[in-house]
PyMOL commands that place a pseudoatom at each C-alpha (Angstrom):
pseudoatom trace, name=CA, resn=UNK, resi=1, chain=A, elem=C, hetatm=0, pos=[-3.289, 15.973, -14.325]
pseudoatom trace, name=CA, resn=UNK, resi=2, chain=A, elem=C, hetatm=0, pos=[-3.633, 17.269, -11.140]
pseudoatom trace, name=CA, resn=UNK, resi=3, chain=A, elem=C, hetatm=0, pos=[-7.999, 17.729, -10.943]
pseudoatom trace, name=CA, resn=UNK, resi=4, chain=A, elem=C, hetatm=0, pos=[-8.760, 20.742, -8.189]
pseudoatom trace, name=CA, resn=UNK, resi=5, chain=A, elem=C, hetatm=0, pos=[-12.089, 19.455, -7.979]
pseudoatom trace, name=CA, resn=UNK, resi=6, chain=A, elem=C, hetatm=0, pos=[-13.443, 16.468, -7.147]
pseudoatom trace, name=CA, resn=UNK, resi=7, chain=A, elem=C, hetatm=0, pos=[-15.991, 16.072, -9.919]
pseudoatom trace, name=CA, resn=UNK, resi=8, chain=A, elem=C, hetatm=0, pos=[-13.034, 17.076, -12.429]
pseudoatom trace, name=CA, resn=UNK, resi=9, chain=A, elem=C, hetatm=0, pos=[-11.194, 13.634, -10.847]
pseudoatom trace, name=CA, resn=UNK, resi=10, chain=A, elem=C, hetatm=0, pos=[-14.381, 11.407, -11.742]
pseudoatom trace, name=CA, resn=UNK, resi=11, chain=A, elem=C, hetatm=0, pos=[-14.842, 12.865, -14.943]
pseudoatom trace, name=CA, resn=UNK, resi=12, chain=A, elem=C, hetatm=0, pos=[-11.507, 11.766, -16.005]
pseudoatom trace, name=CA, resn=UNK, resi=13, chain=A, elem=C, hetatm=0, pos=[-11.586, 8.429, -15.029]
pseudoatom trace, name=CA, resn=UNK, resi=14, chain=A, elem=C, hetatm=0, pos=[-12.385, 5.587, -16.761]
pseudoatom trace, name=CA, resn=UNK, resi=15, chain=A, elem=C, hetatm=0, pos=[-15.927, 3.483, -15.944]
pseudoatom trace, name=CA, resn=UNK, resi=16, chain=A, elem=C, hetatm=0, pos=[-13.825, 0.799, -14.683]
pseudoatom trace, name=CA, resn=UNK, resi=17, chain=A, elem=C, hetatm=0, pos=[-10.621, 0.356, -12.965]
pseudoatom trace, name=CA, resn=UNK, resi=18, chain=A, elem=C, hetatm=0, pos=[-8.640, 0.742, -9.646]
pseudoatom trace, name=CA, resn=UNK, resi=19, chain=A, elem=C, hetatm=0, pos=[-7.578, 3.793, -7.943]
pseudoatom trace, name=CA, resn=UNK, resi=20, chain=A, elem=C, hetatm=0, pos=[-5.239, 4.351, -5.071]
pseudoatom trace, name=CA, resn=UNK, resi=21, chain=A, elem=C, hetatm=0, pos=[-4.861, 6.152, -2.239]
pseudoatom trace, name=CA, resn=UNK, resi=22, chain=A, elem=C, hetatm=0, pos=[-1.773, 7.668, -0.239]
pseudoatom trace, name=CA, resn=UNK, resi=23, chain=A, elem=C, hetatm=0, pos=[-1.381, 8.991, 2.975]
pseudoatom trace, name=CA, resn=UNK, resi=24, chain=A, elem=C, hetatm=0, pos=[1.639, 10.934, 2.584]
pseudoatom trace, name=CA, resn=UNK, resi=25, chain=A, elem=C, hetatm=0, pos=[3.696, 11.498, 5.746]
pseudoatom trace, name=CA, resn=UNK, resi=26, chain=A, elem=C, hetatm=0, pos=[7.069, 12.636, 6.496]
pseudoatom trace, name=CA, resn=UNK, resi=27, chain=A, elem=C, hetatm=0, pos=[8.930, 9.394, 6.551]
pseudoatom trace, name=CA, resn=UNK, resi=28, chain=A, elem=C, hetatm=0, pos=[6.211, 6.874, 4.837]
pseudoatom trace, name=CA, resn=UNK, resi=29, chain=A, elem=C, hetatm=0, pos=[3.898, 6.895, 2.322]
pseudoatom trace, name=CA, resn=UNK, resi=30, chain=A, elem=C, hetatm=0, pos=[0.805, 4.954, 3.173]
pseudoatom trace, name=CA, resn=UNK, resi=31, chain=A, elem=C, hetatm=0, pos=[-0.699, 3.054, -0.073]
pseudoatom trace, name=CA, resn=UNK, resi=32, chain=A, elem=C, hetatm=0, pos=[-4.115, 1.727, -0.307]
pseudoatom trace, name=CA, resn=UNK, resi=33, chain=A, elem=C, hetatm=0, pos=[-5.987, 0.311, -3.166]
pseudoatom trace, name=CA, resn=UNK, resi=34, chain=A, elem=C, hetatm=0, pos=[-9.519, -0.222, -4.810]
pseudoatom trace, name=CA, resn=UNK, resi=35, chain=A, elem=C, hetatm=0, pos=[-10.892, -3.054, -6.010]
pseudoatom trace, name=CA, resn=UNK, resi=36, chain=A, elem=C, hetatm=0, pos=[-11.638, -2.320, -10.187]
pseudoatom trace, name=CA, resn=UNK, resi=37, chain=A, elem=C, hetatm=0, pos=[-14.953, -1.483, -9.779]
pseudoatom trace, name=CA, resn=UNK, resi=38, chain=A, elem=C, hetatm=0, pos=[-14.314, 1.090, -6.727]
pseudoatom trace, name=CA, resn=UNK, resi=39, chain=A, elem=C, hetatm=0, pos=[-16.351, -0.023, -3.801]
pseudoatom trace, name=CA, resn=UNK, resi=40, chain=A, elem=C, hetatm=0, pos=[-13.864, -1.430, -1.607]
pseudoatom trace, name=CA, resn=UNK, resi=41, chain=A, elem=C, hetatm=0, pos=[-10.482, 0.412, -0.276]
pseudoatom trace, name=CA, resn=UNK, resi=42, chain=A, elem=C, hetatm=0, pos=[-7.531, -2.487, 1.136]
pseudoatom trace, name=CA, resn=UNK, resi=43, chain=A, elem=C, hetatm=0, pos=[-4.254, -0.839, 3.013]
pseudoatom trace, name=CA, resn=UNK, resi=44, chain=A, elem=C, hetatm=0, pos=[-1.549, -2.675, 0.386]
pseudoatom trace, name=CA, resn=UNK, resi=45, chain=A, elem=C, hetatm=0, pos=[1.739, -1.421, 1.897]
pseudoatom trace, name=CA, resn=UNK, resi=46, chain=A, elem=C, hetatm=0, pos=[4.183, 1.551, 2.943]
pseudoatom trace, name=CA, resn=UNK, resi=47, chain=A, elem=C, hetatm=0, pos=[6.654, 2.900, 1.050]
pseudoatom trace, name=CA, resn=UNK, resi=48, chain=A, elem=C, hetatm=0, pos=[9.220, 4.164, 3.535]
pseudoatom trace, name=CA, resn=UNK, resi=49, chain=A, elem=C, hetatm=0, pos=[10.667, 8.145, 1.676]
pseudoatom trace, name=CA, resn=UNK, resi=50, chain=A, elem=C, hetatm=0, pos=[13.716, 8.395, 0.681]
pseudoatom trace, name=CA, resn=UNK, resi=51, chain=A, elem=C, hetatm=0, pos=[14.047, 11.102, -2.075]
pseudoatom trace, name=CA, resn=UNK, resi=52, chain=A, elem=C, hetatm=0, pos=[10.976, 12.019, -4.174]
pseudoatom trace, name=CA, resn=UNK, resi=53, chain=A, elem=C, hetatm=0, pos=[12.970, 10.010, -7.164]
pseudoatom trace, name=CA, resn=UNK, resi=54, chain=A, elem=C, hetatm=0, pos=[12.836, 6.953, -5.637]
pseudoatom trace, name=CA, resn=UNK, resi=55, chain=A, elem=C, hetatm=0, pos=[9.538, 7.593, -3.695]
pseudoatom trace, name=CA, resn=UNK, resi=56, chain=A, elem=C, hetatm=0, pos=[7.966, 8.427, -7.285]
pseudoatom trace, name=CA, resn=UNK, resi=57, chain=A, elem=C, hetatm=0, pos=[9.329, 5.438, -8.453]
pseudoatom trace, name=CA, resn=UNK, resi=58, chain=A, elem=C, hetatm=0, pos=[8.066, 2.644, -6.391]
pseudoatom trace, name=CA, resn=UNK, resi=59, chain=A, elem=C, hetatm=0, pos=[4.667, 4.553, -6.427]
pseudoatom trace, name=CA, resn=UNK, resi=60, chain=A, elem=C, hetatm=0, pos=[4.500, 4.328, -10.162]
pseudoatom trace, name=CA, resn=UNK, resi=61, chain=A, elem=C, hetatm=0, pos=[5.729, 0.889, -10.533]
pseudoatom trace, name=CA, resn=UNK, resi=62, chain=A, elem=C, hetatm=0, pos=[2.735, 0.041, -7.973]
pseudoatom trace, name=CA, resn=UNK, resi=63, chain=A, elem=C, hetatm=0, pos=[0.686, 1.581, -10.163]
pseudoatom trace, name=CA, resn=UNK, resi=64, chain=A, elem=C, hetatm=0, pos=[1.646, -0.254, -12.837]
pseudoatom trace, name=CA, resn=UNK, resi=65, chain=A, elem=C, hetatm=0, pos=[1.872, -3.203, -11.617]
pseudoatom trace, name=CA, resn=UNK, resi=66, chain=A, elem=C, hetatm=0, pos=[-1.850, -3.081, -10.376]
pseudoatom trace, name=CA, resn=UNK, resi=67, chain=A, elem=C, hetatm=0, pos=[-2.954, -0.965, -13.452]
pseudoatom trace, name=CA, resn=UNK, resi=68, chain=A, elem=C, hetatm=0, pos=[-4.357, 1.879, -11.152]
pseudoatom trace, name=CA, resn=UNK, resi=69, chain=A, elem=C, hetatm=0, pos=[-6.439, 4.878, -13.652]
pseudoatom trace, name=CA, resn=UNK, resi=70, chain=A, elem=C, hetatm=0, pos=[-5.900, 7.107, -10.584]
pseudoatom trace, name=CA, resn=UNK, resi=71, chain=A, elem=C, hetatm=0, pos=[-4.386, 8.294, -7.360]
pseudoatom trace, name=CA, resn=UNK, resi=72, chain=A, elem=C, hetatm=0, pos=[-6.367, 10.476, -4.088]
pseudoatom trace, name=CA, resn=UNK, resi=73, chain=A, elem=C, hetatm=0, pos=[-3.640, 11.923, -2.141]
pseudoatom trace, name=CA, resn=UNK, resi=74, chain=A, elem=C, hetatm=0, pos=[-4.953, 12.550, 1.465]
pseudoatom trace, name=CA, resn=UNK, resi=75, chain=A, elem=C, hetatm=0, pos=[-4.925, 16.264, 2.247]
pseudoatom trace, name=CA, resn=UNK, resi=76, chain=A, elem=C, hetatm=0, pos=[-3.506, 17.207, 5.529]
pseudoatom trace, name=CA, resn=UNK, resi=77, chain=A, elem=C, hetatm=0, pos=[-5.499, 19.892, 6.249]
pseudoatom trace, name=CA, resn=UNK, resi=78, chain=A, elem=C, hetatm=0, pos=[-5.503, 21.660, 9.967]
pseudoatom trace, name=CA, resn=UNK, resi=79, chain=A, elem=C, hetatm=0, pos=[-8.490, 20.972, 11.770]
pseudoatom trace, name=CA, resn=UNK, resi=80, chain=A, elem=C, hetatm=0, pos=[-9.779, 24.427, 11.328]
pseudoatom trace, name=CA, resn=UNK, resi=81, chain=A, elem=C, hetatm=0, pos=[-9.343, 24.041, 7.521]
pseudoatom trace, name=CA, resn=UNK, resi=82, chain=A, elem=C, hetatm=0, pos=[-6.980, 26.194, 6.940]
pseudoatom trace, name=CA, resn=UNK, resi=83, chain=A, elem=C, hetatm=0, pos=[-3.926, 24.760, 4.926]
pseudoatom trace, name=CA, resn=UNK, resi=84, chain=A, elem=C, hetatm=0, pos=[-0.092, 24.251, 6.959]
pseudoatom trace, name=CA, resn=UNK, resi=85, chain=A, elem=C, hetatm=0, pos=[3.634, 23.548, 5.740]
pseudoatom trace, name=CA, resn=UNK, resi=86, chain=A, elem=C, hetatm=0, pos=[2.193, 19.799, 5.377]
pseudoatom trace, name=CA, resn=UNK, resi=87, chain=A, elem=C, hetatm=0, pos=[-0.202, 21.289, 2.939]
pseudoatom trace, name=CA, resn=UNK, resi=88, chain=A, elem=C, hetatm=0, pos=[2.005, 22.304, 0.617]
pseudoatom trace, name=CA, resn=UNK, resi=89, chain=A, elem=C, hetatm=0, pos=[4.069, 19.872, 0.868]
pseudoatom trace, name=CA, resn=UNK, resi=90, chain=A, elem=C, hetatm=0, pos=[1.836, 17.211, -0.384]
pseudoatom trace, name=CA, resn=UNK, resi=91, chain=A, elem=C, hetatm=0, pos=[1.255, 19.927, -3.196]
pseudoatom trace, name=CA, resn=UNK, resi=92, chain=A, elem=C, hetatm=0, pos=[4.496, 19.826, -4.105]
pseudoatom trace, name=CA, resn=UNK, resi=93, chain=A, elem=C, hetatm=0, pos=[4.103, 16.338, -4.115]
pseudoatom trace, name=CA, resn=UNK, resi=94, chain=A, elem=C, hetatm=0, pos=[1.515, 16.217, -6.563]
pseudoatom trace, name=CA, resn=UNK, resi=95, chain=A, elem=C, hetatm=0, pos=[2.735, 18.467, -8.792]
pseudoatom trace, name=CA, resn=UNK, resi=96, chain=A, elem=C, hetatm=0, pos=[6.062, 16.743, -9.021]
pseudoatom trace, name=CA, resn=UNK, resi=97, chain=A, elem=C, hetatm=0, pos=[4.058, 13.323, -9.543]
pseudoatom trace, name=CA, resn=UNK, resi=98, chain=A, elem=C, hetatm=0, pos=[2.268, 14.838, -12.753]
pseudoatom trace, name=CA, resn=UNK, resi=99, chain=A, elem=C, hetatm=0, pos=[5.071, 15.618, -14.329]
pseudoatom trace, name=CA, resn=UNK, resi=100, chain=A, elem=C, hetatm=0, pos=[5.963, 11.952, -14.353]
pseudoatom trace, name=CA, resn=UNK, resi=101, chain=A, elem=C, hetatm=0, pos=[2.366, 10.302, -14.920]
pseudoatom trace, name=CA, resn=UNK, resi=102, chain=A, elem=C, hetatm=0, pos=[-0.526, 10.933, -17.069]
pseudoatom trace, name=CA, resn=UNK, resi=103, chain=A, elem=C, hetatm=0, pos=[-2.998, 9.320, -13.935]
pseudoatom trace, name=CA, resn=UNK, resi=104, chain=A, elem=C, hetatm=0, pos=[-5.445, 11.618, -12.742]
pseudoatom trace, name=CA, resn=UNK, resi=105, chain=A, elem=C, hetatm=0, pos=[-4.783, 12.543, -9.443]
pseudoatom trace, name=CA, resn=UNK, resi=106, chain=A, elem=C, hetatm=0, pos=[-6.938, 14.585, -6.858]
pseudoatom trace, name=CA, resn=UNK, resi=107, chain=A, elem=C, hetatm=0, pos=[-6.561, 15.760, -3.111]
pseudoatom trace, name=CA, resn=UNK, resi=108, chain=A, elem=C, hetatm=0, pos=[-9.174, 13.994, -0.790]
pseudoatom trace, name=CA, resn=UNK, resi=109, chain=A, elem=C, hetatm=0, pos=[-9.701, 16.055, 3.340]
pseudoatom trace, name=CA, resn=UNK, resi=110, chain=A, elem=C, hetatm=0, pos=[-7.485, 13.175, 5.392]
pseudoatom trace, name=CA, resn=UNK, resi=111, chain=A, elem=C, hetatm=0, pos=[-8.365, 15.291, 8.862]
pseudoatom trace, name=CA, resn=UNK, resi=112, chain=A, elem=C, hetatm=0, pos=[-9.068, 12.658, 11.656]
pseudoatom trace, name=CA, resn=UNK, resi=113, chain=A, elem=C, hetatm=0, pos=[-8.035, 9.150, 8.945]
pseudoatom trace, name=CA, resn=UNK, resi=114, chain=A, elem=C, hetatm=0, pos=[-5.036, 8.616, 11.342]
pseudoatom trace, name=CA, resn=UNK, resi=115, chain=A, elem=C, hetatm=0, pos=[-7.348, 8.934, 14.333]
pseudoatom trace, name=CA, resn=UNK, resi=116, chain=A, elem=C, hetatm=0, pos=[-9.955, 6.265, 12.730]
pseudoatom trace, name=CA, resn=UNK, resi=117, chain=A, elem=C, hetatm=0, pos=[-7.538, 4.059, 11.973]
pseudoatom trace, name=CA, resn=UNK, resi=118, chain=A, elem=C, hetatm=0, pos=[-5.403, 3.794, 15.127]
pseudoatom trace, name=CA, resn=UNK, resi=119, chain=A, elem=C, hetatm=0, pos=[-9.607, 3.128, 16.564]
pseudoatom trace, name=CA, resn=UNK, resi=120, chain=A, elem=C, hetatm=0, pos=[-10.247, 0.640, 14.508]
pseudoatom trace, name=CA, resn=UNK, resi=121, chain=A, elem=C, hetatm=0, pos=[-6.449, -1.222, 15.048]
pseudoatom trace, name=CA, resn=UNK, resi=122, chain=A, elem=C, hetatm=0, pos=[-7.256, -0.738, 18.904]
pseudoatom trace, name=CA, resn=UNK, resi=123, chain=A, elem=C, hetatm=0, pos=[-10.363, -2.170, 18.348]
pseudoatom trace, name=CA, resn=UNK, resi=124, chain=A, elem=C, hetatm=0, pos=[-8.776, -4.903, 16.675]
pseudoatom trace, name=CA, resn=UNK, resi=125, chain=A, elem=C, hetatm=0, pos=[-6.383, -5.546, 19.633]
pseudoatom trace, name=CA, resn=UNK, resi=126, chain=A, elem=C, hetatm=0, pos=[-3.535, -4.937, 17.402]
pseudoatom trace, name=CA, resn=UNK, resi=127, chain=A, elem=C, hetatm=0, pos=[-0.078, -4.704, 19.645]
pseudoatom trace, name=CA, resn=UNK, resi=128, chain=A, elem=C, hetatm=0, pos=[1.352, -1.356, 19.612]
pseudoatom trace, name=CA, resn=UNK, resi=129, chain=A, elem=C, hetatm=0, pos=[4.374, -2.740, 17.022]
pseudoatom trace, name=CA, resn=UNK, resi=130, chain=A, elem=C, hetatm=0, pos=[1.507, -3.963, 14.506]
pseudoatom trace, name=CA, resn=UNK, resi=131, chain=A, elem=C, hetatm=0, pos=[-0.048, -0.778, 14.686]
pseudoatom trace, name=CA, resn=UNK, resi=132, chain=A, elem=C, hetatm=0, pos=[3.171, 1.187, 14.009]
pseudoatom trace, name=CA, resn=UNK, resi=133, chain=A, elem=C, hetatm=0, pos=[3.374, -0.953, 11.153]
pseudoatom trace, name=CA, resn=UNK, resi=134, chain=A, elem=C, hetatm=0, pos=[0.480, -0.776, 9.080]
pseudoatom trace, name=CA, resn=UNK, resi=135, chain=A, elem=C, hetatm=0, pos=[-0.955, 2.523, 10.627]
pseudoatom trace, name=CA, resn=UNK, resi=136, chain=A, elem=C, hetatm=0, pos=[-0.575, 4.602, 7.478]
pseudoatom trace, name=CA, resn=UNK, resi=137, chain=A, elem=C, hetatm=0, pos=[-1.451, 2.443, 4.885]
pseudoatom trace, name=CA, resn=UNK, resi=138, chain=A, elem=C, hetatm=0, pos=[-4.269, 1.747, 7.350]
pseudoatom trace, name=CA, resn=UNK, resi=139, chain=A, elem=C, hetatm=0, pos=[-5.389, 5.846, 7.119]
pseudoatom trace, name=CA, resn=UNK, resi=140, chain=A, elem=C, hetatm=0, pos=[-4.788, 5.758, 3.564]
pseudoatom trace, name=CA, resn=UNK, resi=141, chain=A, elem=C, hetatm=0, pos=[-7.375, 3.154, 3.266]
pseudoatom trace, name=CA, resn=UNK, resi=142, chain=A, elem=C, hetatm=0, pos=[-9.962, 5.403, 5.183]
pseudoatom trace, name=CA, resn=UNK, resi=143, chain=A, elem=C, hetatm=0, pos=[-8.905, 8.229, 3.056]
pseudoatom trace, name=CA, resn=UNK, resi=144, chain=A, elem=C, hetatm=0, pos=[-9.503, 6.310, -0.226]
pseudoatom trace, name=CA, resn=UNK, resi=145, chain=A, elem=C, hetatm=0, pos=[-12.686, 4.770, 1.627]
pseudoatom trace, name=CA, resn=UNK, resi=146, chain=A, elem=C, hetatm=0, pos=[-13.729, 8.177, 1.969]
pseudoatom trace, name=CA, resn=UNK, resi=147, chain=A, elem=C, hetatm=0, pos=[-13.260, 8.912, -2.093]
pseudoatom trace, name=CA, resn=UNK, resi=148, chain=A, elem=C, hetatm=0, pos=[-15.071, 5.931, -3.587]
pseudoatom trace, name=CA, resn=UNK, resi=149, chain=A, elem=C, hetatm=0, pos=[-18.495, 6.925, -1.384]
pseudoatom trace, name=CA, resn=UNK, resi=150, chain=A, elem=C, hetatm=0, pos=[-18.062, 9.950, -2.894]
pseudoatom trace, name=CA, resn=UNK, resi=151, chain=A, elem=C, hetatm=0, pos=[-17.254, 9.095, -6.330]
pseudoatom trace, name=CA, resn=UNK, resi=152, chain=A, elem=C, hetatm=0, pos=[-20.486, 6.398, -5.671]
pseudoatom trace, name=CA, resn=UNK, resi=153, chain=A, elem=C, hetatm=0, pos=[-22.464, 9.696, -4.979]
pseudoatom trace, name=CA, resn=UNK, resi=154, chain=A, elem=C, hetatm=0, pos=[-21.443, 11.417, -8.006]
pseudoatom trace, name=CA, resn=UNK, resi=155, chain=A, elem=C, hetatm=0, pos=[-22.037, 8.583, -10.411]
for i in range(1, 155): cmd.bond("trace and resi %d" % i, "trace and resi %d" % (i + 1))
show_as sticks, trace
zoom trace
């Protein structure tokens, strides 16, 4: 169920539980997860695409595996706010995904996560390999981040 809304996403899930978030990008797919009672986003690990198959699969098995109740799938929106070809391709996304899950999932505004993060791995005095390798589930964490304070808010 894809939820439009934001406060349509929290109504539908459960008190308790994980959620993850995904920085979708053209060649990975940044993962980051919650702890169960949603205060805390962790990067977790990059799915490198393939085909949406096999993407969708190793998503769902994470989910699984960690026994997420939902996913926030950043929302690359242009800085102006106005939706691009990357846009509606992480629509596509989504409504491909909830044909094969019954998770909630909901879009969550990703502009500037990828700038925060590389910041805060700068700040870190990560080496430029390091960064390139945890950079997007690093902005998916600030884009999940981002949806538990506001999921806090609306509780």
């Amino acid at each position: 169920m894809i939820c439009t809304v934001f406060e349509d996403f929290a109504a539908a899930l459960p008190r308790i539980g994980a959620i993850a978030g995904l920085d979708l990008g053209t060649k990975t797919i940044g993962i980051a997860v919650s702890d169960g009672l949603r205060q805390v986003a962790s990067p977790l690990t990059v799915i490198r695409r393939q085909k949406f198959t096999l993407d969708a699969a190793e998503l769902l098995r994470i989910a699984s595996d960690r026994g997420l109740v939902g996913l926030v799938l950043g929302l690359p929106l242009n800085m102006d706010g106005s939706e691009g070809p990357r846009v509606q391709s992480t629509r596509a996304f989504a409504r491909n995904l909830e044909r094969l899950t019954p998770l909630p999932l909901a879009f969550w505004d990703e502009r500037l996560s990828t700038v925060a993060a590389e910041r805060a791995l700068l700040e870190a005095d990560a080496s430029r390999r390091k960064r390139a390798e945890v950079i997007d589930q690093v902005a998916a964490g600030y884009i999940l981040q981002g949806a538990l304070d506001r999921l806090r808010h609306l509780a």
